[in-house]
Backbone bond lengths (Angstrom), bond angles and torsions (degrees), N, CA, C in turn:
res aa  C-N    CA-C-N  psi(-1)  N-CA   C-N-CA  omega(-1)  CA-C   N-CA-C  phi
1 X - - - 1.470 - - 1.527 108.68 -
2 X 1.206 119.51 109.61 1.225 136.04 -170.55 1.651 104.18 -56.25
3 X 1.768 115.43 -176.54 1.618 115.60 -177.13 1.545 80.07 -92.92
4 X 1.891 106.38 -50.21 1.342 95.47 -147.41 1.544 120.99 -70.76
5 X 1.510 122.42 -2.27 1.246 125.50 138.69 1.452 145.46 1.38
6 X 1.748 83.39 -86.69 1.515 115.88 160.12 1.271 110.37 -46.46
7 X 1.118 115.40 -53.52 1.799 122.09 -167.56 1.561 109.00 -64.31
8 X 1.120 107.98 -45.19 1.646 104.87 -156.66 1.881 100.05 -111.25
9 X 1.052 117.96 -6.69 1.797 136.00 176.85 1.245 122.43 -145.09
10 X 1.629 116.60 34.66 1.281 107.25 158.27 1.490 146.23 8.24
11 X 1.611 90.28 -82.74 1.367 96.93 -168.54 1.578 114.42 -73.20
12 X 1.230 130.63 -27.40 1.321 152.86 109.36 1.697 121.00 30.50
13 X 1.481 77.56 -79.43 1.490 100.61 172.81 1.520 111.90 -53.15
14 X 1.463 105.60 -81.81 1.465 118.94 168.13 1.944 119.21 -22.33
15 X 1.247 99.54 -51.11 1.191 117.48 171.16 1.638 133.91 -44.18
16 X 1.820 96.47 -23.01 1.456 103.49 -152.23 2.174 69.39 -115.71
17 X 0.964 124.19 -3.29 1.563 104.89 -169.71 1.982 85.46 -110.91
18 X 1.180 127.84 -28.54 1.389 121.32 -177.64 1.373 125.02 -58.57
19 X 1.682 92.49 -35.96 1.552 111.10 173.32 1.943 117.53 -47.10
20 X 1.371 81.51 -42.04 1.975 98.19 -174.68 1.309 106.17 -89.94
21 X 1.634 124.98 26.88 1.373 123.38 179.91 1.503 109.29 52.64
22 X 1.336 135.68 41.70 1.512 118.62 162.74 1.698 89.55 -164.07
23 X 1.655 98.29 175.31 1.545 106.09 -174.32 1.411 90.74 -123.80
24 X 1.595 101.07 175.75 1.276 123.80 -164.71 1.527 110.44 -64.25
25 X 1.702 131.52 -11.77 1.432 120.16 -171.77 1.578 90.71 -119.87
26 X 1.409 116.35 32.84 1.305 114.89 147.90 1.843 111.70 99.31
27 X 1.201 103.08 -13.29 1.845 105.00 -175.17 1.216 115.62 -88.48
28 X 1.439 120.89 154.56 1.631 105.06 -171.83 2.408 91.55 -100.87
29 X 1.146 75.35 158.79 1.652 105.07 -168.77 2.036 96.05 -23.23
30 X 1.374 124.73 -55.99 1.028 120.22 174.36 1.586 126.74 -53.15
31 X 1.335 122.51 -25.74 1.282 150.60 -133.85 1.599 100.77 -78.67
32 X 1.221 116.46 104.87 1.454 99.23 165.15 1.543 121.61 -94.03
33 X 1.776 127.30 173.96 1.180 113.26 -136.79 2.125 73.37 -96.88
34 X 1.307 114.66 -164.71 1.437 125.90 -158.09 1.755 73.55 -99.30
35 X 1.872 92.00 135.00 1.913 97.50 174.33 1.412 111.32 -133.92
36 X 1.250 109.56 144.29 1.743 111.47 -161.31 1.948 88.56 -132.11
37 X 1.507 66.99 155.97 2.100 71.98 179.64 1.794 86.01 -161.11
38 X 1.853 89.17 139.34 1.162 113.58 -176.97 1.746 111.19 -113.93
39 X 1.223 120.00 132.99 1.605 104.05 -176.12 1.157 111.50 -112.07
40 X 1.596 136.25 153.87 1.524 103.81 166.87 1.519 142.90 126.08
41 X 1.018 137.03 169.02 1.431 131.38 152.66 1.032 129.68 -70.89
42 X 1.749 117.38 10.40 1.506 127.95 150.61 1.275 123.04 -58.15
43 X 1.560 107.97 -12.08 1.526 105.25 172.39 1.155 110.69 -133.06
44 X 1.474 105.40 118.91 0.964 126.17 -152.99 1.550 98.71 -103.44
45 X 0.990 136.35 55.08 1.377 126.54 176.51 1.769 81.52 -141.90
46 X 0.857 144.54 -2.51 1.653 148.00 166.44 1.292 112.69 -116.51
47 X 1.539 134.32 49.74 1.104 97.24 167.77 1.843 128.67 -115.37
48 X 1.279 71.98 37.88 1.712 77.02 160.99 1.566 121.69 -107.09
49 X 1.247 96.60 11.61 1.947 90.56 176.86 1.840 95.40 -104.35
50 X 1.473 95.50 155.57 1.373 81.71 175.78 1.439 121.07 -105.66
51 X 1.290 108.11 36.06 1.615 100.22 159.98 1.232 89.12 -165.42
52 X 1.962 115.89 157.32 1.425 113.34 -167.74 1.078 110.34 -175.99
53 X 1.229 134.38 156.51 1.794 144.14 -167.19 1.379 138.81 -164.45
54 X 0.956 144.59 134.17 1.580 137.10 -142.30 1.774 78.76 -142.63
55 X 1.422 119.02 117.30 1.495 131.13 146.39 1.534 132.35 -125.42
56 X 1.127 116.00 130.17 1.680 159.01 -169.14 1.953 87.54 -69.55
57 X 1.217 98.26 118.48 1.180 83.04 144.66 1.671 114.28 -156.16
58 X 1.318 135.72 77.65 1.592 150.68 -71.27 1.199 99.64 -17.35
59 X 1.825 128.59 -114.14 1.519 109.06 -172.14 1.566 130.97 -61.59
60 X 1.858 96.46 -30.01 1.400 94.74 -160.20 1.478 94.57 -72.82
61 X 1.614 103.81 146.28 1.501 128.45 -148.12 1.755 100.17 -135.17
62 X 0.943 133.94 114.37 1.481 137.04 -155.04 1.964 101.51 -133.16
63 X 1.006 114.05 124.43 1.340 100.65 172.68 2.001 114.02 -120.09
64 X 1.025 129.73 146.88 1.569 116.93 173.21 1.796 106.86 -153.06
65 X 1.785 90.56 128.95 1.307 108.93 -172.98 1.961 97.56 -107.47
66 X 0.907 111.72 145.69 1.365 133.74 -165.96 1.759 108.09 -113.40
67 X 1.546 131.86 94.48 1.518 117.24 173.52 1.210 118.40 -120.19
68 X 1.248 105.72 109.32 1.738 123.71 168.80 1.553 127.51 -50.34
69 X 1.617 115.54 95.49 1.732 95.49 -176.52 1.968 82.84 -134.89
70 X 1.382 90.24 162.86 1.478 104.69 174.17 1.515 121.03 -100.35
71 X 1.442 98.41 151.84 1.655 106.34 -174.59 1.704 95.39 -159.56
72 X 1.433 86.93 173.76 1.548 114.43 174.68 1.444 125.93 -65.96
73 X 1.547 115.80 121.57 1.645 82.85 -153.23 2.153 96.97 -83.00
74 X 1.371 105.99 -175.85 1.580 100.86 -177.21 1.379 113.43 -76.22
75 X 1.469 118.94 158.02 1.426 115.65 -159.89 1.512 117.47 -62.82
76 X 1.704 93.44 -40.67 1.526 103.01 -175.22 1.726 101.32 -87.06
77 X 1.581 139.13 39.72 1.292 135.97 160.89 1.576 89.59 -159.53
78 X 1.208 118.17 85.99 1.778 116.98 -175.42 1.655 87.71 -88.01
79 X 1.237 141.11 -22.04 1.280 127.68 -163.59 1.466 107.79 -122.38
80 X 1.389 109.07 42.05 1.681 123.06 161.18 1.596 116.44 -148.09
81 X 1.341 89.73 155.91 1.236 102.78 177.54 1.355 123.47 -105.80
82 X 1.047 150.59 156.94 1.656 140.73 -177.16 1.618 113.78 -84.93
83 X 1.341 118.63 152.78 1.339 126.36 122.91 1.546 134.88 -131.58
84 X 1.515 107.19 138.53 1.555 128.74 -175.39 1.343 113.07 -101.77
85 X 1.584 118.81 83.05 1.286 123.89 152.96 1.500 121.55 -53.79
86 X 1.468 130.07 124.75 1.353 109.50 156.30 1.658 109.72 -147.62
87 X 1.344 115.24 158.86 1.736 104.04 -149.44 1.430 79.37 -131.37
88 X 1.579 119.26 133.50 1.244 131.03 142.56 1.415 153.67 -99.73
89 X 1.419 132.50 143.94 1.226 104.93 -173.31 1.973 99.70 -133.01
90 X 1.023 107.33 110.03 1.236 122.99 -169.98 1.947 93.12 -82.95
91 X 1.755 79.33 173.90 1.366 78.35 -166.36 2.150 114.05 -78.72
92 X 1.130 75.18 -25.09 1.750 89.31 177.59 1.459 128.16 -37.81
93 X 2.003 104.74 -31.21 1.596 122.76 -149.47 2.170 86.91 -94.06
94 X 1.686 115.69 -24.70 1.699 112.28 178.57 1.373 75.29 -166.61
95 X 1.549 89.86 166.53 1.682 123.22 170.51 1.260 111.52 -70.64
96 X 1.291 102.57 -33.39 2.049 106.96 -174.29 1.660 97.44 -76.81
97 X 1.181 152.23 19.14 1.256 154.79 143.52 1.452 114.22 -88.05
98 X 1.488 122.37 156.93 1.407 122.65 -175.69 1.225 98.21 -139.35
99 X 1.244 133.73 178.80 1.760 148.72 -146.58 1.610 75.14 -133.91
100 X 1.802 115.11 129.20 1.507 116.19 155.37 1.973 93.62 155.32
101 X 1.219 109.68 -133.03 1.219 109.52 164.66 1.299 129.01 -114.85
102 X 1.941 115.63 157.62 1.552 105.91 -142.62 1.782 108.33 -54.86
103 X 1.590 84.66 161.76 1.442 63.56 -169.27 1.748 85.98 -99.00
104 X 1.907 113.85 -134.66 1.054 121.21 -156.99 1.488 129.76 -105.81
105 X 1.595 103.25 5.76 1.502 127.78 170.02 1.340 93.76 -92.75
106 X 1.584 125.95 -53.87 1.373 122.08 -157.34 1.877 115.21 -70.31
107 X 1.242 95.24 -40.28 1.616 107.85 157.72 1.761 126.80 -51.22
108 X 1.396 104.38 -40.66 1.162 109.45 177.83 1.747 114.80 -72.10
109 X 1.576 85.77 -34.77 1.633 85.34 177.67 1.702 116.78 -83.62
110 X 1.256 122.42 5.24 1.442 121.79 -161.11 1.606 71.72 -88.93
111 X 1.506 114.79 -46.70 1.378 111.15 -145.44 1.269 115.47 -74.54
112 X 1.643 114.65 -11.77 1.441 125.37 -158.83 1.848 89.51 -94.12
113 X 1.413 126.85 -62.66 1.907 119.65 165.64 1.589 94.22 -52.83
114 X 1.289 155.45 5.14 1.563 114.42 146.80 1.572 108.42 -76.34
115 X 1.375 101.78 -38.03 2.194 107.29 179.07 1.352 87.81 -47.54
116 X 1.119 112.66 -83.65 1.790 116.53 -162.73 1.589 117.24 -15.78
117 X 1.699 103.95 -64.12 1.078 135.20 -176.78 1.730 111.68 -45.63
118 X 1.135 96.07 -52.01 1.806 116.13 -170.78 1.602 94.73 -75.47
119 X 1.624 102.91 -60.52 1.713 84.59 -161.34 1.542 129.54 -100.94
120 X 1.579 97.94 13.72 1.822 114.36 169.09 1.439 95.32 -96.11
121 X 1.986 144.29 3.49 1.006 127.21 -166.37 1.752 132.52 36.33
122 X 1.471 116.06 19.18 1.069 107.84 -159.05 1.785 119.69 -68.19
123 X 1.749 96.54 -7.63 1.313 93.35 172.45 1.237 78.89 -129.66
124 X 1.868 122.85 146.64 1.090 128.86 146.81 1.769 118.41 -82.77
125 X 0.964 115.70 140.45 1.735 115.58 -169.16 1.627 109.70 -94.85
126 X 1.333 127.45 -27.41 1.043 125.89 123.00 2.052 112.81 -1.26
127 X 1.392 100.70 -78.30 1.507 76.63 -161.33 1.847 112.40 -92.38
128 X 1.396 90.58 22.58 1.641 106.66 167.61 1.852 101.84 -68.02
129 X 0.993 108.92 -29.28 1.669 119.57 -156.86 1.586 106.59 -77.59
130 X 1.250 131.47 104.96 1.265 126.83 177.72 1.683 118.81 -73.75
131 X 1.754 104.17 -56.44 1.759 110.41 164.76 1.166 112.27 -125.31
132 X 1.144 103.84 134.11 1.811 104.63 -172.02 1.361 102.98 -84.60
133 X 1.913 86.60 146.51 1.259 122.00 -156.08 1.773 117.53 46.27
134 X 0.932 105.98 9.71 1.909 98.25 171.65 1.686 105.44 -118.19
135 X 1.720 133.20 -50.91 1.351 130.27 -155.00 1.421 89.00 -129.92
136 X 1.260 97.02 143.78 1.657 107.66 161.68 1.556 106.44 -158.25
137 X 1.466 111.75 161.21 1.997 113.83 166.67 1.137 108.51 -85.35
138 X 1.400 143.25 144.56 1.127 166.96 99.75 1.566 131.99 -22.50
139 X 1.467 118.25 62.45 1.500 107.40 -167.95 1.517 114.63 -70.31
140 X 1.184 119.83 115.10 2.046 119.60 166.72 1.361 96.35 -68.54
141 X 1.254 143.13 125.81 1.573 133.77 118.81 1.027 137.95 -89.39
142 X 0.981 133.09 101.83 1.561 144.87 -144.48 1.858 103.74 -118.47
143 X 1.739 103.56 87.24 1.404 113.40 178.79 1.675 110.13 -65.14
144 X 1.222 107.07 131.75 1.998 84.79 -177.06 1.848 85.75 -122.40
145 X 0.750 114.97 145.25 2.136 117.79 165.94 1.602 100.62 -114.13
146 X 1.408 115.28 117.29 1.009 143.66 -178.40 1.561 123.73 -75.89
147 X 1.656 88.39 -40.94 1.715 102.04 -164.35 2.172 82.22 -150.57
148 X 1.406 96.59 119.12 1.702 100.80 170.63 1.408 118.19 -120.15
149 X 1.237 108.60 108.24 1.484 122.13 171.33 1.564 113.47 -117.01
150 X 0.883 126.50 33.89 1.801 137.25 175.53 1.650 110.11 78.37
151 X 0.984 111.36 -173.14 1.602 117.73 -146.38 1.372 133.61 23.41
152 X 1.297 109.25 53.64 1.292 138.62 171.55 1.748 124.99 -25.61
153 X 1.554 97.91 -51.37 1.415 116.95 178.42 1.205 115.23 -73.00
154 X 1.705 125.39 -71.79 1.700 112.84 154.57 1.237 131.22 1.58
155 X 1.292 107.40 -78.88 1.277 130.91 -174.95 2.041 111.97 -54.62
156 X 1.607 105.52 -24.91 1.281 89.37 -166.77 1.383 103.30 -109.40
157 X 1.919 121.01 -17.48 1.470 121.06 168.15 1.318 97.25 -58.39
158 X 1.454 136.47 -28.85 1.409 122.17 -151.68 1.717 109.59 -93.75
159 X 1.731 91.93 -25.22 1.567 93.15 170.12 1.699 113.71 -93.40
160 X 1.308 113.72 2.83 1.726 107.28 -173.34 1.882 70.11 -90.59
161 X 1.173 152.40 -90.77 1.124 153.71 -140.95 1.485 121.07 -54.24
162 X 1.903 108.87 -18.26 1.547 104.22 166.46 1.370 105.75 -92.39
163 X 1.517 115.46 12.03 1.776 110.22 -176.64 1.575 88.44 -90.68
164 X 1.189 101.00 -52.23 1.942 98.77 -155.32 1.500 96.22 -59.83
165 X 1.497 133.93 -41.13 0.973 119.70 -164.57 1.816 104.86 -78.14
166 X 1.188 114.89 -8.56 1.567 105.24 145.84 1.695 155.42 -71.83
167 X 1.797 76.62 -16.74 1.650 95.01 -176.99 1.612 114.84 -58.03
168 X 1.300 121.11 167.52 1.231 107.62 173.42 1.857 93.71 -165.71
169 X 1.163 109.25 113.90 2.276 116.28 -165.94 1.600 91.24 -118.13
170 X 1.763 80.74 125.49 1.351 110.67 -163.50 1.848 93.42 -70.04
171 X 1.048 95.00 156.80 2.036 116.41 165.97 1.662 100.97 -38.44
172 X 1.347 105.98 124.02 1.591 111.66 -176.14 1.334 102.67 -115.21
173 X 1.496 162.69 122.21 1.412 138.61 166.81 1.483 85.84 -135.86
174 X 1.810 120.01 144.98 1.653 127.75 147.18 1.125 116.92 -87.03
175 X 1.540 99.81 122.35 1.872 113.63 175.01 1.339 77.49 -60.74
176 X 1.793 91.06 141.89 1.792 121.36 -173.09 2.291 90.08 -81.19
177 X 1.201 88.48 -40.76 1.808 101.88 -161.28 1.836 95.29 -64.51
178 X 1.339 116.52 -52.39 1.814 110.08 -174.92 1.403 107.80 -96.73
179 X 1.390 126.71 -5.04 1.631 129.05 169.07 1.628 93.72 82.09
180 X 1.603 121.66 -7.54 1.531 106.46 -165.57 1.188 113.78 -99.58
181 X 1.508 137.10 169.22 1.596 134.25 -142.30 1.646 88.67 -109.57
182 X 1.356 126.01 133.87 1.597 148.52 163.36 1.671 107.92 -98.91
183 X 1.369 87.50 103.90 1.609 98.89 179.65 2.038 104.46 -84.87
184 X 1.374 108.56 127.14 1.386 90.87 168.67 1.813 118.78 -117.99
185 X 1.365 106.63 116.69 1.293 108.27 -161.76 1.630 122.02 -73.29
186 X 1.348 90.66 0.46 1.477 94.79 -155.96 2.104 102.17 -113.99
187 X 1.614 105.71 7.45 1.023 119.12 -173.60 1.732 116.10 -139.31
188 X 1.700 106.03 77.08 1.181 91.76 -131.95 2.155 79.03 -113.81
189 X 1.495 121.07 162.61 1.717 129.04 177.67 1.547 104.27 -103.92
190 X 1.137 122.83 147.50 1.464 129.18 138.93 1.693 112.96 -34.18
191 X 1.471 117.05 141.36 1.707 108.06 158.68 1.588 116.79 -78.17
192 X 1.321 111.22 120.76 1.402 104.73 166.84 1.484 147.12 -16.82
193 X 0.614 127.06 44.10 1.723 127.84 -154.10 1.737 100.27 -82.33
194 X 1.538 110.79 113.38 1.353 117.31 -153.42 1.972 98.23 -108.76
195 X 1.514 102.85 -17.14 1.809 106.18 -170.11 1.815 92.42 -138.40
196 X 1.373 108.31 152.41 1.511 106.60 161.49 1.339 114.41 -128.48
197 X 1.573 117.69 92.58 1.480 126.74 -162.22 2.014 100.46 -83.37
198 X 1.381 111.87 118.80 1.104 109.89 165.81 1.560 109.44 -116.48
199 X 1.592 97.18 155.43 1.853 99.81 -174.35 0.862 98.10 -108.37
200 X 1.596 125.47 160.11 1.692 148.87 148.20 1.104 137.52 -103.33
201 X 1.014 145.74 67.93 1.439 123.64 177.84 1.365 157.32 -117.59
202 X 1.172 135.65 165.27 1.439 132.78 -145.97 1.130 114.11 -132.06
203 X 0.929 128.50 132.24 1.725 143.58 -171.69 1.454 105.61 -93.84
204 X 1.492 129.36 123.17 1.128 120.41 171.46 1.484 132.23 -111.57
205 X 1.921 110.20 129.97 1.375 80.36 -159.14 1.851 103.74 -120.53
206 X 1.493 122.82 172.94 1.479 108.96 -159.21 1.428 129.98 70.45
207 X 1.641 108.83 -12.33 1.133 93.38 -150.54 1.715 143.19 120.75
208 X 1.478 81.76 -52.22 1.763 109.50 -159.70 1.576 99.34 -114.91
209 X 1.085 102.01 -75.73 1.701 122.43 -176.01 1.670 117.30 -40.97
210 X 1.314 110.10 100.70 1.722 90.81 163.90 1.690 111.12 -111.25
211 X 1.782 100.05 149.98 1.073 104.21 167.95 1.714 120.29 -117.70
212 X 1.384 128.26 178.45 1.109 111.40 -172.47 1.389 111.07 -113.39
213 X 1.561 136.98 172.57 1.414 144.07 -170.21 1.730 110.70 5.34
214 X 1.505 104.68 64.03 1.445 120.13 151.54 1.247 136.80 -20.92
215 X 1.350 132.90 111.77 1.234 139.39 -167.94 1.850 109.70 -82.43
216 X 1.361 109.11 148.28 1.297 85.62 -167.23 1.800 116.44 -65.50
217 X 1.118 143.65 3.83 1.331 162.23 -167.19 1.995 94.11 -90.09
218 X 1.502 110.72 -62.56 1.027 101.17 -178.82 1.619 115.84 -86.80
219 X 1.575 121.22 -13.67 1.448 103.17 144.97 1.733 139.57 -24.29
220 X 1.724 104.81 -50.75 1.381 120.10 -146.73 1.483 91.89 -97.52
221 X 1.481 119.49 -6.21 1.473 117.95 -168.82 1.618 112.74 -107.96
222 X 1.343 96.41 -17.37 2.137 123.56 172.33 1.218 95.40 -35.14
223 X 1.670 108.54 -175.23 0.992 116.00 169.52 1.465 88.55 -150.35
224 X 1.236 106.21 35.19 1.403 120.35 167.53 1.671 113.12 126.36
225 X 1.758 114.30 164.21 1.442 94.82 -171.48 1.902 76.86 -142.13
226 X 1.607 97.37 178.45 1.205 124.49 179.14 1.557 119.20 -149.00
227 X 1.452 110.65 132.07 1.574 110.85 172.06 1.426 117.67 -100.89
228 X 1.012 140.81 134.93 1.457 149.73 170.75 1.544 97.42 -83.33
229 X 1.252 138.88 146.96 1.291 138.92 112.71 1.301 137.94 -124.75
230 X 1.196 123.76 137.82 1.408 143.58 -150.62 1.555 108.77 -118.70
231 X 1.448 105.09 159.89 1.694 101.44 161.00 1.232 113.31 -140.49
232 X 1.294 140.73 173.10 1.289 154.86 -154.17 1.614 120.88 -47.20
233 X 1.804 109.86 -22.73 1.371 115.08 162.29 1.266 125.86 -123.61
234 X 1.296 113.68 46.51 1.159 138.00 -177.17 1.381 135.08 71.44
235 X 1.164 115.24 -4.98 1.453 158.47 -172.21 1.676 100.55 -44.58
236 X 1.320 131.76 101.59 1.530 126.00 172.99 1.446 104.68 -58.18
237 X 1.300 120.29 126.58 1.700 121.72 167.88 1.337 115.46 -99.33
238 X 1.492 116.43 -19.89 1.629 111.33 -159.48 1.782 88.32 -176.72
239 X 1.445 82.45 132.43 1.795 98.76 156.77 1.391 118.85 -124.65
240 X 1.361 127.89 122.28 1.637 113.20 -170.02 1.364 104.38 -136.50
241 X 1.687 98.15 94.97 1.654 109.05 168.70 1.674 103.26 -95.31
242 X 1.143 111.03 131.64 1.187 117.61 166.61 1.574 112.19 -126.07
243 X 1.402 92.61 93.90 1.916 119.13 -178.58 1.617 108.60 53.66
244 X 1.400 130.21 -143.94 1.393 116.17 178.06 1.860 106.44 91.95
245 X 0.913 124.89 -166.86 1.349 149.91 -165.94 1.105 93.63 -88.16
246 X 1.527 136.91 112.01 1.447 137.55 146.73 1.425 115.26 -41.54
247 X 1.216 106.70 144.01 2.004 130.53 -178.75 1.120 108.51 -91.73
248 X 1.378 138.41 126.88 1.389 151.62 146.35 1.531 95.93 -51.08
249 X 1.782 106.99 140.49 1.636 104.06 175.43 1.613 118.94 -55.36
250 X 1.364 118.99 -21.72 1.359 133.59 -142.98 1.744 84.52 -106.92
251 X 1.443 103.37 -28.73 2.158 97.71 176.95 1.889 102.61 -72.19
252 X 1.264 98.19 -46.29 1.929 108.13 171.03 0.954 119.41 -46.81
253 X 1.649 123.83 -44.27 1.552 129.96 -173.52 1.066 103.93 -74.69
254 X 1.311 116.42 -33.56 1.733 115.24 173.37 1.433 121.97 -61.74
255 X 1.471 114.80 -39.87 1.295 137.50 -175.92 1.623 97.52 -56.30
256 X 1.525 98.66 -63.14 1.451 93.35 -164.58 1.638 117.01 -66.43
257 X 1.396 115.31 -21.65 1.111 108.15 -163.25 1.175 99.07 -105.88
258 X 1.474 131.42 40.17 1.636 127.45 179.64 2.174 76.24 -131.38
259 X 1.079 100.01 -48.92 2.070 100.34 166.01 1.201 114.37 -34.42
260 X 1.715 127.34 -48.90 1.516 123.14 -156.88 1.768 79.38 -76.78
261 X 1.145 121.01 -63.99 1.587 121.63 -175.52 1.813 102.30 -27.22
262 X 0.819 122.98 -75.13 1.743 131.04 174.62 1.325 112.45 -31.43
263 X 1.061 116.78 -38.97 1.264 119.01 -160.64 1.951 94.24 -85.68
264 X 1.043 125.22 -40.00 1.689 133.99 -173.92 1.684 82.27 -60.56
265 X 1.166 116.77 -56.47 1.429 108.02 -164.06 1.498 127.63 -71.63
266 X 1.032 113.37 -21.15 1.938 130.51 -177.79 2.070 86.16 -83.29
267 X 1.219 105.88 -63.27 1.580 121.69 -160.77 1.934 96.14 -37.40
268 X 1.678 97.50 -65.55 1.284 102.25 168.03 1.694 128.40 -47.41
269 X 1.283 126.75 -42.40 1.634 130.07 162.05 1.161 87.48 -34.06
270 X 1.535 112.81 -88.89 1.613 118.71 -131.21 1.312 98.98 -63.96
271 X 1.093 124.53 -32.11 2.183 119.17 -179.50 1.295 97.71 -72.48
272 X 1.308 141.43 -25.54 1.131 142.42 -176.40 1.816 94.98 -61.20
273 X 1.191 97.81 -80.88 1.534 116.38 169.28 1.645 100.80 1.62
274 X 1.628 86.23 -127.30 1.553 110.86 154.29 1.700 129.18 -11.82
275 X 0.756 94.41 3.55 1.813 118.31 156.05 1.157 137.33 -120.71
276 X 1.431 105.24 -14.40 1.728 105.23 167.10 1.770 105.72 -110.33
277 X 1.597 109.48 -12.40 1.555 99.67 138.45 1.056 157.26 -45.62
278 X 1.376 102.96 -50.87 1.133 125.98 174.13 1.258 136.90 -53.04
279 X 1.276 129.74 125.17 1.692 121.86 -154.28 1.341 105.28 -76.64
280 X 1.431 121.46 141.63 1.568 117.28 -169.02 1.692 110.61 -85.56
């Protein structure tokens, strides 16, 4: 199979390696690419947030820093606290990005980890809330993509979820006598993490064909893609088709149930992780 193939017949190309159950960088149709996740004060280019993570997922390269500050919670939710996901893609991470404001992938994706966020419950905000209606935490998550080669979303539920499970918010109490908040630094909790929502997704091509964690090359050649996300008991949290090739229920059931599989395998990384962190 020639380069100039590829170049001038793409889809073509792709076409003639799908047939033989595998794609052109060697994985067969199920195959996800090799994924690494870093937690931590190993990265040292964040260390002022207090929780943080750098994940691999072959090139595309996703990083997310997590910063804890306190505020007032809103009138009409006095007994929550917030979180502000937002995911960027500068121009540095592909060429098909530009330097200015986000544009309309990166928006879509800020908006898709608030779904996650909201409807896998993985943090309840509730226990963001220190005194009701006066103190609450404020989580920033700030998705950054470093290096973009497609499956964008994967890659960044999996790094917003090895951040939180790094966070750690120091002892908060208000002197009753000055009404003002006593941070104690030296007495500090884990963040609650109550769900562990992992994503999947699959690029579909023909129509018919799905493949799994899409490169951005075979993104642009789809005929549409879909993310599954799941959490730790199999539990669907989120489906996010955005237009593309409609799914037969029986293509979904597949989806999801090749997801619960994904999810054993990411779940296992990150405990893997977070255990050879961990001080003995």
């Amino acid at each position: 199979l020639s380069i100039c193939s590829r170049t001038v017949e793409p889809l073509e190309y792709y076409r003639r390696f799908l047939k033989e159950n595998c794609r052109p960088d060697g994985r067969e149709l199920g195959e996800f690419r090799t994924t690494t996740v870093n937690i931590g004060k190993c990265l040292c280019s964040i260390t002022t947030a207090d929780g943080s993570a750098l994940v691999k997922l072959g090139n595309t390269t996703v990083i997310c820093g997590v910063k804890a500050e306190l505020a007032a919670p809103a009138v009409d939710s006095a007994n929550k606290g917030y979180i502000v996901p937002n995911v960027e893609l500068p121009s540095l991470c592909a060429e098909r990005f530009r330097s200015g404001p986000p544009g309309e992938e990166a928006q879509a994706a800020s908006q898709f980890i608030a779904d996650v966020i909201e409807n896998s419950q993985m943090i309840v905000k509730e226990d963001l809330c220190i005194t009701n209606g006066k103190l609450a935490w404020v989580l920033y998550c700030d998705i950054i993509c470093l290096d973009y080669d497609g499956n964008l979303l994967d890659a960044s539920v999996f790094a917003l979820l090895a951040a939180l499970k790094n966070v750690q918010l120091p002892s908060v109490t208000i002197n009753e006598e000055t009404g003002l908040s006593e941070v104690n630094l030296k007495k500090k909790n884990p963040l609650i993490i109550r769900k562990y929502p992992v994503a999947t997704s699959f690029a579909v091509f023909d129509d018919t064909l799905l493949i799994v964690d899409p490169t951005a090359e075979e993104e642009d050649l789809a005929t549409g893609t879909v993310t599954i996300v799941t959490d730790e008991e199999g539990r669907l949290c989120s489906v996010h088709k955005p237009g593309g090739s409609p799914l037969t229920g029986a293509k979904l059931q597949d989806c999801v149930t090749r997801a619960i599989t994904r999810h054993k395998e990411v779940k296992k990384l990150i405990d893997k992780v977070i255990k050879s962190i961990t001080p003995k």
